[in-house]
C-alpha positions as CSV (number, residue, x, y, z in Angstrom):
1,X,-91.9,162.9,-81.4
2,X,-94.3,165.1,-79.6
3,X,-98.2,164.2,-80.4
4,X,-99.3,167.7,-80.7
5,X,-103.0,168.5,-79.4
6,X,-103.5,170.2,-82.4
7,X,-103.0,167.7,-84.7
8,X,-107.1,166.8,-84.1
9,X,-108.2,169.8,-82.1
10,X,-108.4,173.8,-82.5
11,X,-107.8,176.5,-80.5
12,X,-111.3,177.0,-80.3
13,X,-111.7,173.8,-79.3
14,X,-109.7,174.1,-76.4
15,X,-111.9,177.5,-75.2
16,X,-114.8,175.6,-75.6
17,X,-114.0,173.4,-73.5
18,X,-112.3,176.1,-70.8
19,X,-115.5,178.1,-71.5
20,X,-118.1,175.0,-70.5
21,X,-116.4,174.3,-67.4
22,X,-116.7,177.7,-66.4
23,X,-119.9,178.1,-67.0
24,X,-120.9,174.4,-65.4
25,X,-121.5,175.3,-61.7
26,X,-121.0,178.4,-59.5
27,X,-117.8,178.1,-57.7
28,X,-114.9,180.7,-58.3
29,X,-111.6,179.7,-60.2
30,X,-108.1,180.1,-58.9
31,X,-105.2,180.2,-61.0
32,X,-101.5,179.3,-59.7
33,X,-99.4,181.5,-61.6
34,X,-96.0,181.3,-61.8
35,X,-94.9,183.4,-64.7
36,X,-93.4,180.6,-66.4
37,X,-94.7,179.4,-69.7
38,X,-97.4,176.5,-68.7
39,X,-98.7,178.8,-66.0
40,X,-98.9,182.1,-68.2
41,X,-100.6,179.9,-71.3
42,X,-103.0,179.5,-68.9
43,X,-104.0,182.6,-67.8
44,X,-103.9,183.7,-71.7
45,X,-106.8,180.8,-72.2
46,X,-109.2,182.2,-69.6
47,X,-108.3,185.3,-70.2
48,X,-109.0,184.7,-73.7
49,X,-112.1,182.9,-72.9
50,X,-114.0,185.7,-70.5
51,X,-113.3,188.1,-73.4
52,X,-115.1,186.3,-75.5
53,X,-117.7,185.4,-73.2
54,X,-121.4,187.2,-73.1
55,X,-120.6,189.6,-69.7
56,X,-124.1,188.2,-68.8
57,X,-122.1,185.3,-68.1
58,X,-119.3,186.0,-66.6
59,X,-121.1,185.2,-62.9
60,X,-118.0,183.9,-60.8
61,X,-114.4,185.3,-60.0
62,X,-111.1,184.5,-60.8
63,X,-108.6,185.3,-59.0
64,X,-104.8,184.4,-60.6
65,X,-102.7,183.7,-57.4
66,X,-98.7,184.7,-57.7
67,X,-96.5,183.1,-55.0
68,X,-93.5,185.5,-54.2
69,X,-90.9,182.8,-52.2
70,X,-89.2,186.5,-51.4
71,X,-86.0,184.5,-52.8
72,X,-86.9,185.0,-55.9
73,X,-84.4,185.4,-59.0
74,X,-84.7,189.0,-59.4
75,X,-85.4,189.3,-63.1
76,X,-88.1,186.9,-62.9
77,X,-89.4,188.9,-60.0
78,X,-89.5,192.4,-61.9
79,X,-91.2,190.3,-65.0
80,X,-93.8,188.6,-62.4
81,X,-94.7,192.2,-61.1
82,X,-94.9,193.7,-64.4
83,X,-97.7,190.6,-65.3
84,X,-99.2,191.4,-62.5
85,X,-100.0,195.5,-62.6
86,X,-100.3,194.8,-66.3
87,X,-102.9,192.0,-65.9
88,X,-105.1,193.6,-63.7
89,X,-105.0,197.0,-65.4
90,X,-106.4,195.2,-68.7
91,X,-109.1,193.0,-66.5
92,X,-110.6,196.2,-64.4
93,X,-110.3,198.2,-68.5
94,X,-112.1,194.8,-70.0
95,X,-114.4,194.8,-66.9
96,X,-113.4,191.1,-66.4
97,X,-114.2,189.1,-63.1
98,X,-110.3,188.6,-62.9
99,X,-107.8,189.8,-60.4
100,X,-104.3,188.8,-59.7
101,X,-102.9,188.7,-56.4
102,X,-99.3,188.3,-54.9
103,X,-98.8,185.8,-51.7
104,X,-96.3,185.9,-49.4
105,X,-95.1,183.7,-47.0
106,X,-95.8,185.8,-43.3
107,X,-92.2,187.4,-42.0
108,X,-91.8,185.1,-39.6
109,X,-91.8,181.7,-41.9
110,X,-89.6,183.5,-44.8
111,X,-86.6,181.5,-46.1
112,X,-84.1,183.8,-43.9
113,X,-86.2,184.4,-40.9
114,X,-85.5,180.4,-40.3
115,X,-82.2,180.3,-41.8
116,X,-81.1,183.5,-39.5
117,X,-83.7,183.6,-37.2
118,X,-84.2,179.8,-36.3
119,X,-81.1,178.3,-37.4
120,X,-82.8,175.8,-40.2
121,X,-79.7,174.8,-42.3
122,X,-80.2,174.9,-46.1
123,X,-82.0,172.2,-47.7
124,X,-79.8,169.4,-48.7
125,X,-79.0,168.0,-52.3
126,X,-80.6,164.5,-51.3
127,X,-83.9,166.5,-50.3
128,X,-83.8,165.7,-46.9
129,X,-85.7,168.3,-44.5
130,X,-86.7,170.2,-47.8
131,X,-88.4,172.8,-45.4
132,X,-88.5,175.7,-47.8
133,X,-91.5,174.7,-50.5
134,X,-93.7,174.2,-48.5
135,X,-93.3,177.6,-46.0
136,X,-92.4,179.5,-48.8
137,X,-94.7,178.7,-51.9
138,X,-97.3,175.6,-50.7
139,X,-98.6,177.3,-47.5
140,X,-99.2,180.9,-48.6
141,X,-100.9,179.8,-51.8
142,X,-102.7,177.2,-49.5
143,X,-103.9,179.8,-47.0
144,X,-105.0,182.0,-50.1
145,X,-107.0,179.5,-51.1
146,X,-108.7,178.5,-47.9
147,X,-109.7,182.7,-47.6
148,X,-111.5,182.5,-50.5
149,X,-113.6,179.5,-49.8
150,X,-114.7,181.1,-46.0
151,X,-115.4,184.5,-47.4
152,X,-117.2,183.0,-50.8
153,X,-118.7,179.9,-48.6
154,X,-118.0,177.9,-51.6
155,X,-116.2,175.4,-52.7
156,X,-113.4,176.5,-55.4
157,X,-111.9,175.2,-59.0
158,X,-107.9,175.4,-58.9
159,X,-106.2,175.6,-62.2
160,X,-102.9,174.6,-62.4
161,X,-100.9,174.6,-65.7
162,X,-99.4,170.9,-65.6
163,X,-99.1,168.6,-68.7
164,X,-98.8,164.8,-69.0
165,X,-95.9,165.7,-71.6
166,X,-93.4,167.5,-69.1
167,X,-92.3,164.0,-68.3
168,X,-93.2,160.6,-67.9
169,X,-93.5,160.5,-64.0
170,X,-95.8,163.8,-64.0
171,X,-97.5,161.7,-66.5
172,X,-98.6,159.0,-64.3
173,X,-99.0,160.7,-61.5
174,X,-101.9,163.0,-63.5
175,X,-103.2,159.8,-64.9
176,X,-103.7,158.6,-61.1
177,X,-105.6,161.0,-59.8
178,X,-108.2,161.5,-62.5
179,X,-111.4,160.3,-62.1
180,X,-112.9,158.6,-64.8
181,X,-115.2,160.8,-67.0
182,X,-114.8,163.7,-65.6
183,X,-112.6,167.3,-65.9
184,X,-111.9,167.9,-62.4
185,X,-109.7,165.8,-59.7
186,X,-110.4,166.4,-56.0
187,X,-107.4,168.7,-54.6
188,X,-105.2,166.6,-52.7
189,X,-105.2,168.7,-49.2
190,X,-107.4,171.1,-49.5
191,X,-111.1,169.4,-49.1
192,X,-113.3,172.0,-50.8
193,X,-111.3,172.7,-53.9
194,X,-111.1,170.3,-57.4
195,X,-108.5,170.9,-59.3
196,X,-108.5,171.6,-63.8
197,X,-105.8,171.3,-65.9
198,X,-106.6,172.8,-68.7
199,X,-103.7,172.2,-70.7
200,X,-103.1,168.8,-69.6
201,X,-102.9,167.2,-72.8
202,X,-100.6,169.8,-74.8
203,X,-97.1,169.3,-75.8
204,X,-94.1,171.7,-74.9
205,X,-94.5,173.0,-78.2
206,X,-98.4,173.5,-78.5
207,X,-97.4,176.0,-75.2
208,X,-95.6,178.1,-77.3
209,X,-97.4,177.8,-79.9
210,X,-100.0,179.7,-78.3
211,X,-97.9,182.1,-76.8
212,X,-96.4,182.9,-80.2
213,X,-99.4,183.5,-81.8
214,X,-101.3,186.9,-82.0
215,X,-97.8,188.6,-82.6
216,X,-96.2,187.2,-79.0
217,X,-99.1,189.4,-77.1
218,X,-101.2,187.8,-74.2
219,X,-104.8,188.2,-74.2
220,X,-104.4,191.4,-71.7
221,X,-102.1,192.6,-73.5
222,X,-98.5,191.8,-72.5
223,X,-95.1,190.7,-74.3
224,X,-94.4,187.1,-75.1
225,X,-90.8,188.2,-76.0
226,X,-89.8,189.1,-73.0
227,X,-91.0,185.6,-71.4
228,X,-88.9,184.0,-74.5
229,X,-85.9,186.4,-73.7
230,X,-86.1,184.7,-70.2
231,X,-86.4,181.4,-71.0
232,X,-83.6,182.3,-74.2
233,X,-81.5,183.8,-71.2
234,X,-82.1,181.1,-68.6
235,X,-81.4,178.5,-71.2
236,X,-78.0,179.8,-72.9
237,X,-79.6,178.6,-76.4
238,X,-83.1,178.2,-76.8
239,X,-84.7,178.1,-80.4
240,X,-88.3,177.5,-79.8
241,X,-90.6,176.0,-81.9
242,X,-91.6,178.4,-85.2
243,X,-87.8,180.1,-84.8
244,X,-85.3,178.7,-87.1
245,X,-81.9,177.9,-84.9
246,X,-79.0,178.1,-86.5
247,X,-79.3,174.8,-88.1
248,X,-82.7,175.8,-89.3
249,X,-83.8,172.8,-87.6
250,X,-87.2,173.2,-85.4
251,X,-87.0,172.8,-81.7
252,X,-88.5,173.7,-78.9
253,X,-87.4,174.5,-75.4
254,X,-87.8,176.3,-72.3
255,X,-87.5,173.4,-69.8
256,X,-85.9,175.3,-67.2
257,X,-87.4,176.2,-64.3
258,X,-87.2,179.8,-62.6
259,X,-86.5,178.9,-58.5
260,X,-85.3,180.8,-55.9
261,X,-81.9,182.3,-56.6
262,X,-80.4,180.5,-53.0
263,X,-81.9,177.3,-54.0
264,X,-79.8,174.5,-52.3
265,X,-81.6,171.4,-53.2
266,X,-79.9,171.5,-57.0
267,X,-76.4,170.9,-57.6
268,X,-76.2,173.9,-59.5
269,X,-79.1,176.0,-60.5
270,X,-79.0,176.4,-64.3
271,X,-81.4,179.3,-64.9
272,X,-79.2,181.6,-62.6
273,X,-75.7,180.3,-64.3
274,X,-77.8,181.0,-67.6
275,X,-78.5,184.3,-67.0
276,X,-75.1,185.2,-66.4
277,X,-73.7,183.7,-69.1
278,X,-76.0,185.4,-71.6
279,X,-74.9,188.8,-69.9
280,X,-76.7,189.4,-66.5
281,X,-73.5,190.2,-64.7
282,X,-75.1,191.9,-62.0
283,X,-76.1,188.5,-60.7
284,X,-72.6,187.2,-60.4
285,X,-72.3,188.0,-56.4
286,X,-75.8,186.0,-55.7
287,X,-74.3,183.3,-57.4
288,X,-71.4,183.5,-55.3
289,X,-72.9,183.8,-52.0
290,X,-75.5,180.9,-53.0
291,X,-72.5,178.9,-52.5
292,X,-71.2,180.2,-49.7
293,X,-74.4,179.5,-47.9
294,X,-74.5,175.8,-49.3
295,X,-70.8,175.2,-48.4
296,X,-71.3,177.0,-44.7
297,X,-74.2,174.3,-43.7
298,X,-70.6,171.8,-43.7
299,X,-67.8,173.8,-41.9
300,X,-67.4,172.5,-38.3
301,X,-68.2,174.5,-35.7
302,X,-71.0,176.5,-37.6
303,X,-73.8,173.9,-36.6
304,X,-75.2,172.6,-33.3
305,X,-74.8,168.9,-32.1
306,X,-78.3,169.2,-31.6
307,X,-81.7,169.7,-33.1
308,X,-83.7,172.6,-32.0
309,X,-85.8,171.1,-29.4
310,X,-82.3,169.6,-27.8
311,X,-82.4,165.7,-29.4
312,X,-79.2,164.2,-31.0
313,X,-78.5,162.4,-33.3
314,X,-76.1,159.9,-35.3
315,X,-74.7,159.0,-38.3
316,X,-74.3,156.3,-40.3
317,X,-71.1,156.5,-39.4
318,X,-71.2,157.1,-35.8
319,X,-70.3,160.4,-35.3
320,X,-72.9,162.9,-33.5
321,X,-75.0,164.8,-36.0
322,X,-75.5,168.6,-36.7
323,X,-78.4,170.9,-35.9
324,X,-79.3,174.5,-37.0
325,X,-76.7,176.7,-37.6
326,X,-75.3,178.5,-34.4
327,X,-76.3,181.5,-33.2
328,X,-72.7,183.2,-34.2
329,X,-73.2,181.2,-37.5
330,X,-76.6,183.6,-38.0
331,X,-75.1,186.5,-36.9
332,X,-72.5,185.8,-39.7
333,X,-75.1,184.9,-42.5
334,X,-77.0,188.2,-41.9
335,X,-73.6,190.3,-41.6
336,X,-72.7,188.6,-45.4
337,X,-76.3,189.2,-46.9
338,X,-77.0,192.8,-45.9
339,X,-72.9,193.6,-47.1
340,X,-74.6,191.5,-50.6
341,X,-77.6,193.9,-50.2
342,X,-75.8,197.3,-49.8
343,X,-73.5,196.2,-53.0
344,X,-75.8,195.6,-55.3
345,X,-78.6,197.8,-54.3
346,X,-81.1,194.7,-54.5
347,X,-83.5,194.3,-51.6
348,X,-82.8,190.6,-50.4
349,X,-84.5,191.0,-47.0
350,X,-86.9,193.3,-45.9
351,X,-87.9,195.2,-43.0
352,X,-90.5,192.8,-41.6
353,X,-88.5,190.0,-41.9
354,X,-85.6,191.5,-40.2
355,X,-88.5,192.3,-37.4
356,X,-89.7,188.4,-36.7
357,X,-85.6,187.8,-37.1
358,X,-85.0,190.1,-34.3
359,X,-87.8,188.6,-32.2
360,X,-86.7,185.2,-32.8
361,X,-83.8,186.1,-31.1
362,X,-85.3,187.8,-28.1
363,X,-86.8,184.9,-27.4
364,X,-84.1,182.3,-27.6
365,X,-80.8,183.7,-28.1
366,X,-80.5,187.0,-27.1
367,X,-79.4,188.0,-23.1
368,X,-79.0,191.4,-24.4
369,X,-81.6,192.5,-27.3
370,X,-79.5,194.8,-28.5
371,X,-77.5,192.2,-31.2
372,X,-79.8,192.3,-34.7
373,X,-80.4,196.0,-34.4
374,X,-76.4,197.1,-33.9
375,X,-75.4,194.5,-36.2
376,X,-77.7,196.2,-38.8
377,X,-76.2,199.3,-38.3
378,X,-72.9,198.4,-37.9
379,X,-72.8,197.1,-41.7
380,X,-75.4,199.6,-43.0
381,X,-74.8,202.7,-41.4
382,X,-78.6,203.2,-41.0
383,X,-80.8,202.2,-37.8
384,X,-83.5,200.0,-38.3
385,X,-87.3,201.7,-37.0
386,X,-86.9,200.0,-34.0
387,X,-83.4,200.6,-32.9
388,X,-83.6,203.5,-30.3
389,X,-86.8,201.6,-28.4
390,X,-84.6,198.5,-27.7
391,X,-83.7,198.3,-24.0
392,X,-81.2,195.5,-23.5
393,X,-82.2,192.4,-20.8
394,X,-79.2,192.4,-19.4
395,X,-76.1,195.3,-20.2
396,X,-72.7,194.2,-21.3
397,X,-71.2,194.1,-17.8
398,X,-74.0,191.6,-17.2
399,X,-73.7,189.3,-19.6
400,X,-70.0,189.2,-19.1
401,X,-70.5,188.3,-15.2
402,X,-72.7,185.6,-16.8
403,X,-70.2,184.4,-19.4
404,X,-67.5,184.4,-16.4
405,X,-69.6,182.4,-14.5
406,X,-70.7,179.8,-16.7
407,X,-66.4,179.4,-17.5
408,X,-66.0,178.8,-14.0
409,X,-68.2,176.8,-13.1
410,X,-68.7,174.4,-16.7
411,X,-71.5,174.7,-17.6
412,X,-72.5,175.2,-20.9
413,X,-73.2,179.2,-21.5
414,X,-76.4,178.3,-23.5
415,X,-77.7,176.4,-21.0
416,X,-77.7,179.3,-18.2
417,X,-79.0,181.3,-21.1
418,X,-82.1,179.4,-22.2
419,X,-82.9,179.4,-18.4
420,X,-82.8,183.2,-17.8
421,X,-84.7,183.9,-21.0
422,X,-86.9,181.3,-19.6
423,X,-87.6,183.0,-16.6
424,X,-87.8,186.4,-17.9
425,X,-90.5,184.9,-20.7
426,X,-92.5,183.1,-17.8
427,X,-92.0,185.8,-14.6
428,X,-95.1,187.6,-14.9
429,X,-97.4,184.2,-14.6
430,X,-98.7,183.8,-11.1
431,X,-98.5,180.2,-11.6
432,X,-95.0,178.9,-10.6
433,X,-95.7,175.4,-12.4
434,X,-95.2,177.2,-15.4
435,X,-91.4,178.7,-14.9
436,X,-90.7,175.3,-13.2
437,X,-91.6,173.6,-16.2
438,X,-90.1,176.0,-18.9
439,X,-86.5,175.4,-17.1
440,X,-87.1,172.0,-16.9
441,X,-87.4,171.7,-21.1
442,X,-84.4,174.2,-20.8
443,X,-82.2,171.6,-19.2
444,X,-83.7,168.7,-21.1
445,X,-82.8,170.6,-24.2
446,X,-79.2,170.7,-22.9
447,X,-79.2,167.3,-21.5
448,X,-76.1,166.3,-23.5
449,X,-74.5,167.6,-20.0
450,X,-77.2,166.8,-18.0
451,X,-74.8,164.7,-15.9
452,X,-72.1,167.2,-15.4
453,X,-74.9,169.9,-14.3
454,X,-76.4,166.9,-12.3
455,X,-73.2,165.9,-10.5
456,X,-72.5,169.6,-9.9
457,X,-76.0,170.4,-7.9
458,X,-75.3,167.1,-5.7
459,X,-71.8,168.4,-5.4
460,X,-72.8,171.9,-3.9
């Protein structure tokens, strides 16, 4: 049984103490929100605190920081920017020192500009090269951050809605890092920000208390119900504390947590499967292609028997291990998601993305530039901005002659092809030490047939 904080505290109690840490020193507060129920409590309690505040006092920012993964589940990303807009419409209304800002990660360090543009296969189940949280969520959020202590020149307060009671390894791990008499914990990377949890000591069902309260409304105004349809939805069954289940016994829920809607590093991603189940049909083909991504990271012949900078591997087994997903492999992962895109009429990628993808390939895949922007409009029918200012590195008849050649001589075509975009990246230097060394890390990248290209130049 749950030791509910307000079994010996008050509401008021818990503002009073929100209230004296904001009004202790000087530095600005940050809020990660996530739209989930910790996160959006929260926002409620310092929301609900500045109102109450003297406006003489309200002497320092906040700024409540959303992080869009762009993978989102797209109900939960219509219900974050709804928050959002109607967040900051009530603060500017209230004259509140609070804004809410989106972060994204930048085009080119998205989830599918590495899947499709670099190759990165999908995270696995055993977490191993977990890439995505860190580009997609950690480091925008992060940078975020960072801005606002260079352009405030002062060090920052980071609230973050985490509670000993989600479970008992969260527990200790909060328990670790505080410091002995005091609200705030040094931030664990980021050297100029502490960190207050302000609901650190509340149970699952003192959350929804609050958010239950006041008729379901937030402080700014919004609808509790629809956070409870989402967690209702997400969860199949979800009678929260203060609504009678069927049983009429009490209960409380809401443990499931809103990820990306490709997430691979789950078995099977419960909030999505949820969601369809209680009626969001629409979702079925994300669903399906989730899958098809996860399974393609396994089907021979999609992968590379290399990493990206041209190391191999092993296994425990023995057997030569895989690298990113190969180029073709790409190609077909982008054909698949814009096909999703155009049948559901759901944006899944954007423009910019789409952008860095196509330069990615420019760089190291691409002998004729012209790929990305025909495959777009071979599946979509429409050309992308850029399509008509392409001009190709090397025409058709070109790379064929290439591709001939490479056959006939064996050698590996990606080899020759790293070394001419190589070249072409590296011509205009006057330094020839340059080019010299950029097709030296082309055929160490390829030295898997080092030999056979070594034995070949000795040969002729």
């Amino acid at each position: 049984m749950e030791n509910s904080f307000f079994n010996e505290n008050t509401l008021d109690d818990l503002l009073d103490e929100i209230e004296y840490v904001y009004l202790s020193d000087n530095r600005p507060w940050i809020i990660g929100y996530s739209g989930g129920k910790d996160s959006t409590v929260v926002v409620h309690l310092v929301y609900s605190m500045l109102l109450r505040l003297d406006p003489g006092k309200r002497a320092k920012h906040v700024y409540v920081v959303s992080s869009d993964t762009m993978v989102e589940n797209p109900l939960i990303k219509a219900y974050l920017s709804e928050m959002l807009d109607s967040l900051n419409a009530a603060s500017a209304k209230s004259g509140l020192p609070l804004t809410a800002h989106p972060v994204r990660p930048e085009p080119g360090n998205t989830f599918w500009a590495n899947i499709i543009g670099r190759g990165f296969p999908t995270p696995n189940l055993n977490g191993r090269f977990r890439w995505c949280t860190d580009r997609l969520k950690i480091d925008p959020s992060g940078k975020f951050i960072e801005d606002v202590i260079r352009r405030e020149n002062k060090e920052v307060v980071v609230l973050l809605g985490v509670r000993k009671a989600e479970s008992i390894a969260r527990k200790r791990r909060i328990e670790g890092r505080e410091i002995m008499g005091r609200l705030l914990n040094r931030h664990e990377s980021i050297k100029k920000a502490f960190v207050y949890p302000p609901i650190v000591e509340l149970t699952t069902n003192d959350v929804w208390k609050i958010l239950l309260s006041n008729d379901r409304c937030t402080a700014w105004g919004g609808d509790n119900s629809k956070l409870v349809n989402l967690y209702t939805d997400a969860d199949g069954e979800c009678p929260f504390a203060g609504i009678s289940s069927k049983d009429e016994q009490q209960q409380s829920c809401g443990n499931s947590r809103f990820g990306c809607w490709v997430c691979s590093v789950v078995k099977e991603d419960k909030s999505l499967n949820g969601f369809i189940r209680s009626g969001h049909r629409e979702l079925i083909p994300l669903q399906q292609f989730r899958q098809w991504l996860i399974d393609l990271r396994w089907v021979p012949g999609k992968r590379e028997n290399k990493m990206r900078g041209g190391r191999i591997y092993y296994t425990k087994d023995g057997d030569l291990g895989y690298g990113p997903f190969t180029w073709e492999a790409r190609q077909e992962i982008l054909t698949e998601l814009l096909q999703l895109q155009k049948r559901i009429g759901y944006e899944l990628i954007t423009i910019g993305e789409l952008r860095a993808i196509d330069a990615i390939w420019d760089e190291e895949l691409d002998l004729t530039r012209r790929t990305l922007v025909e495959l777009y409009y071979r599946v979509t029918g429409e050309k992308l901005p850029w399509h008509d200012l392409k001009a190709p590195l090397l025409d058709s008849a070109a790379v064929s002659e290439v591709e001939n050649y490479a056959a006939r001589y064996d050698i590996p075509i990606s080899l020759i092809r790293d070394m001419i975009l190589a070249a072409e990246k590296n011509k205009y230097f006057s330094n020839a030490k340059l080019l010299r060394n950029a097709l030296d890390k082309a055929v160490t990248q390829h030295y898997l047939f080092e030999d056979r290209l070594r034995d070949y130049i000795y040969e002729n």
